[in-house]
C-alpha positions in Angstrom: 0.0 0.0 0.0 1.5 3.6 -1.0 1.8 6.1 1.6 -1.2 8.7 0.8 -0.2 11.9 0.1 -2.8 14.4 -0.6 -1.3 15.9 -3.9 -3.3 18.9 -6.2 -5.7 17.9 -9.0 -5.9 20.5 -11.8 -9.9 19.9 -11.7 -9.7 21.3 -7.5 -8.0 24.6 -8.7 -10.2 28.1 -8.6 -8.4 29.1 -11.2 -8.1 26.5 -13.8 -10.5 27.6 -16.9 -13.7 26.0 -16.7 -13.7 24.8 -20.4 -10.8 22.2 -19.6 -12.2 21.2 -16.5 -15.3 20.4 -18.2 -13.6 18.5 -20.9 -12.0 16.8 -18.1 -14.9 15.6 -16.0 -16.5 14.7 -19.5 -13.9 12.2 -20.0 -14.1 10.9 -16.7 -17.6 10.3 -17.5 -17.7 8.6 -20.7 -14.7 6.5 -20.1 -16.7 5.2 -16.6 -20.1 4.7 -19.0 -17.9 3.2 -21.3 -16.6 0.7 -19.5 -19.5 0.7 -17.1 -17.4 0.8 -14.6 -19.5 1.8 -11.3 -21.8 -1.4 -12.3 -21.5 -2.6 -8.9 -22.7 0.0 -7.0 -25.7 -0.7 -7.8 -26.8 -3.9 -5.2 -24.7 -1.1 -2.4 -27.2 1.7 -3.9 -30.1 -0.8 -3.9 -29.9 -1.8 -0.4 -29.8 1.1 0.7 -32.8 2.8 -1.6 -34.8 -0.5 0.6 -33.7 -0.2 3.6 -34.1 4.0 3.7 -37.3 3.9 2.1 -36.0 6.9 -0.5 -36.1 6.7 -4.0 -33.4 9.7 -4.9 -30.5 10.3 -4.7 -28.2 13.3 -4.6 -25.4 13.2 -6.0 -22.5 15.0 -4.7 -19.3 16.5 -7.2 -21.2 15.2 -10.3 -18.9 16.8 -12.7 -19.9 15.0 -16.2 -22.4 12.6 -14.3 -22.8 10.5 -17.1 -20.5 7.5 -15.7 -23.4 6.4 -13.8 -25.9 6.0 -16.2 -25.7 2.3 -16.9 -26.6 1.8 -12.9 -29.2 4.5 -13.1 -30.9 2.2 -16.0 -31.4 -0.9 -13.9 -31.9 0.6 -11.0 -34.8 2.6 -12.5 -36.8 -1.1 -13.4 -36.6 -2.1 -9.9 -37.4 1.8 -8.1 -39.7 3.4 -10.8 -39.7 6.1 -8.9 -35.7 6.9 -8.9 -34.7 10.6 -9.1 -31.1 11.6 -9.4 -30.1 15.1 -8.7 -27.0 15.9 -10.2 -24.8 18.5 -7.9 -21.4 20.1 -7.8 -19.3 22.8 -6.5 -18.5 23.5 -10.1 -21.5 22.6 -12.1 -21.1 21.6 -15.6 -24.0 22.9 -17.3 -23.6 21.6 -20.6 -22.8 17.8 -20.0 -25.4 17.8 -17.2 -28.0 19.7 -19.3 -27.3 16.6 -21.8 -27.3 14.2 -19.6 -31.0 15.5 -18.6 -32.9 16.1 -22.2 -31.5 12.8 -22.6 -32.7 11.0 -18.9 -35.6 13.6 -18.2 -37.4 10.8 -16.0 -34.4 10.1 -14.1 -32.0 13.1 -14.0 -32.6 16.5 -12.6 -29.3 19.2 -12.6 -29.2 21.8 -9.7 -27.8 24.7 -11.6 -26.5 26.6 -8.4 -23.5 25.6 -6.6 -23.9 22.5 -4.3 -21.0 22.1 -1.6 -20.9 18.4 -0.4 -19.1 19.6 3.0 -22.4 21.8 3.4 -25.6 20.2 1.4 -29.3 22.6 1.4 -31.4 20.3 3.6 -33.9 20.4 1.2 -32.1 18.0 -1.1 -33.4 15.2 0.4 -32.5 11.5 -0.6 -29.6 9.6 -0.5 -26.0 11.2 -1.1 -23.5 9.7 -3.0 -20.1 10.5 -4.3 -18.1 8.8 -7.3 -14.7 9.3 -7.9 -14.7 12.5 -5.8 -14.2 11.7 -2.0 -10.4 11.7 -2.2 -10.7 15.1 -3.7 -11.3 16.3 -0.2 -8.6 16.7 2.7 -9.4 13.9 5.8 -11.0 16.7 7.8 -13.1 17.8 4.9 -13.9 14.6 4.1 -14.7 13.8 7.5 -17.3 16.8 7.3 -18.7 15.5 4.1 -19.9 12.8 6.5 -20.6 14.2 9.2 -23.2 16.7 7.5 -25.1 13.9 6.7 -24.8 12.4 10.1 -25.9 16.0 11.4 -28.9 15.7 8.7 -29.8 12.4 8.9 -29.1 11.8 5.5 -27.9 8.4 3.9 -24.5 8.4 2.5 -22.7 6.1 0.2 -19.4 6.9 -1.2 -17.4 4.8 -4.5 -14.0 5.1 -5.4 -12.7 3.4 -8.5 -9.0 3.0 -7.6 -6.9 2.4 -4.7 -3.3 3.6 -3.1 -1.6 0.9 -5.4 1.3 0.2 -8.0 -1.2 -1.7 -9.8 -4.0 1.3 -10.1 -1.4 4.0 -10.7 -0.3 2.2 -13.4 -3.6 3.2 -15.5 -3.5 6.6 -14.8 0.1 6.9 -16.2 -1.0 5.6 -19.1 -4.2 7.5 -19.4 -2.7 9.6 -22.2 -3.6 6.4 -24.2 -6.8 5.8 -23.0 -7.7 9.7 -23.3 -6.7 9.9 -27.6 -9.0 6.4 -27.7 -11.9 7.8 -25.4 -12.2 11.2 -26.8 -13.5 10.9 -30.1 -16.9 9.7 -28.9 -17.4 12.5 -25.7 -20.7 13.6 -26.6 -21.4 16.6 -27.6 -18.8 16.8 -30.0 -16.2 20.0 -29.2 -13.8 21.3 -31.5 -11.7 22.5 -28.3 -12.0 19.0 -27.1 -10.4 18.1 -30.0 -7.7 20.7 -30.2 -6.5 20.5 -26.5 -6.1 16.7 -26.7 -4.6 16.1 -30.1 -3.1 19.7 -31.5 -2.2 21.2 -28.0 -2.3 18.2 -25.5 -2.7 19.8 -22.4 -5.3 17.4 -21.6 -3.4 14.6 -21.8 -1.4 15.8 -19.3 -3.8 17.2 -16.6 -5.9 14.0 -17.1 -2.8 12.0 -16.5 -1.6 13.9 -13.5 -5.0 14.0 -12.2 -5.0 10.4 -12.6 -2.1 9.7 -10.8 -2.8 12.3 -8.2 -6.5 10.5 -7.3 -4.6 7.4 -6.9 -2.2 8.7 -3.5 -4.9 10.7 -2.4 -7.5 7.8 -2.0 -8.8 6.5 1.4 -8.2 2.9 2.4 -11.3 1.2 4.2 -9.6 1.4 7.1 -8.6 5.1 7.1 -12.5 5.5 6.3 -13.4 3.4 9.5 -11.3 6.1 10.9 -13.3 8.9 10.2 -16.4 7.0 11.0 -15.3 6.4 14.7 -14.7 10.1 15.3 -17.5 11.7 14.1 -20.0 12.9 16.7 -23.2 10.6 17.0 -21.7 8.0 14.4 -23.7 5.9 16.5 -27.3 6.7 15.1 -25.8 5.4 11.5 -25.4 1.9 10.0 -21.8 1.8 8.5 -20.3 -0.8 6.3 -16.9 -0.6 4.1 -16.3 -3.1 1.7 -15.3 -3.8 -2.2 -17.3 -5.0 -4.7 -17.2 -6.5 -7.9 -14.6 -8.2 -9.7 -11.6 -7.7 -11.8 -11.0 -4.5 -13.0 -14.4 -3.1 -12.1 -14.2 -4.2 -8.5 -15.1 -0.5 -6.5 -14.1 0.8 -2.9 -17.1 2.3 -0.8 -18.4 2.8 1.9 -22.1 3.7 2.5 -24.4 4.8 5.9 -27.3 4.4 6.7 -29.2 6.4 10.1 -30.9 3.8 12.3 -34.4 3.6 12.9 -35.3 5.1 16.1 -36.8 2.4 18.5 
């Protein structure tokens, strides 16, 4: 296990221009529908969609939100009534706005900033994170959990790759993956296409992104960690685990408030 160190992302930065962040989350996005890679989420998301008795879900640091359309699908025959409410502290209109005319009895996008440390209380449902919780320092992160804690919200958070040799391998070579993927990010951008194949810079950020996600992600137990020390963990149901198999089997870990007696 590599030591974590909590390393920038381009994507995290104020400053960085919107446009390539976009393009950036938009990858993210089609490469994880591609590949459906978040399919086994779904029996995590399911339980807990039974056992809370809610039927949406809010979904924290959406950024292209398309990677979890495959789930959404199947999880949409067994819960009819499934909602998902794409959020994020930098909303991407476009991709999201997509995502929507495309989903309109699944997908709903909150246009206004959405700050996972800090959620509205009136986006009620349960909260889940992709890709996106090692984005945020362990304090941070450890408020991100405690606000729903605090709100009595249900929580389940995913991450894709783990603090190894054998996931930070991909994400060097993500400048391979990147040229292969691009070419079918809908909709189709001209700067997308200049930025990854005349002026590369994508290529690079995606790649050091990449790489930085993989030393900045929690183990299980350094989530358990985090658990024990928020105030009234106690009124919540935790569980952290892996599922699936291969190269599709995903870190999470997922809460769930306890029914009063």
């Amino acid at each position: 296990m590599l030591k974590r160190f909590h390393l920038f992302e381009f994507e995290d930065l104020p400053w960085f221009p919107e446009r390539l962040r976009n393009y950036m989350t938009d990858f993210l996005s089609q490469a994880a529908r591609m590949t459906n890679l978040f399919s086994a989420s779904g029996e995590v998301i399911a339980r807990m969609m039974r056992e809370s008795g809610s039927s949406s879900i809010i979904d924290l640091a959406s950024g292209g939100g398309s990677g979890f359309v495959p789930v959404a699908l199947e999880l949409k025959k067994t819960f009819p009534a499934l909602k998902i409410f794409l959020t994020d502290l930098y909303p991407n209109k476009e991709a999201s706005e997509v995502l929507v005319s495309k989903h309109p009895d699944i997908y709903t996008f909150v246009e206004t900033p959405v700050d996972a440390m800090n959620v509205p209380p009136h986006l009620d449902g349960i909260r889940t994170m992709f890709l996106s919780f090692h984005h945020f320092r362990y304090n941070d992160a450890k408020e991100i959990l405690q606000n729903a804690v605090d709100q009595r919200k249900p929580i389940a958070i995913f991450e894709a790759q783990q603090r190894t040799l054998i996931h930070l391998l991909p994400m060097i070579l993500s400048p391979i993956s990147t040229l292969l993927v691009t070419p079918f990010i809908i909709p189709f951008r001209w700067g997308r296409i200049f930025f990854t194949y005349i002026f590369p810079i994508l290529l690079l950020t995606i790649m050091w992104d990449g790489v930085a996600s993989v030393f900045r992600t929690y183990t299980q137990k350094e989530m358990r960690q985090m658990v024990s020390e928020l105030s009234e963990s106690g009124s919540f149901e935790w569980e952290t685990g892996d599922v699936g198999t291969g190269t599709k089997r995903i870190l999470y870990l997922s809460g769930i408030p306890k029914i009063s007696p």
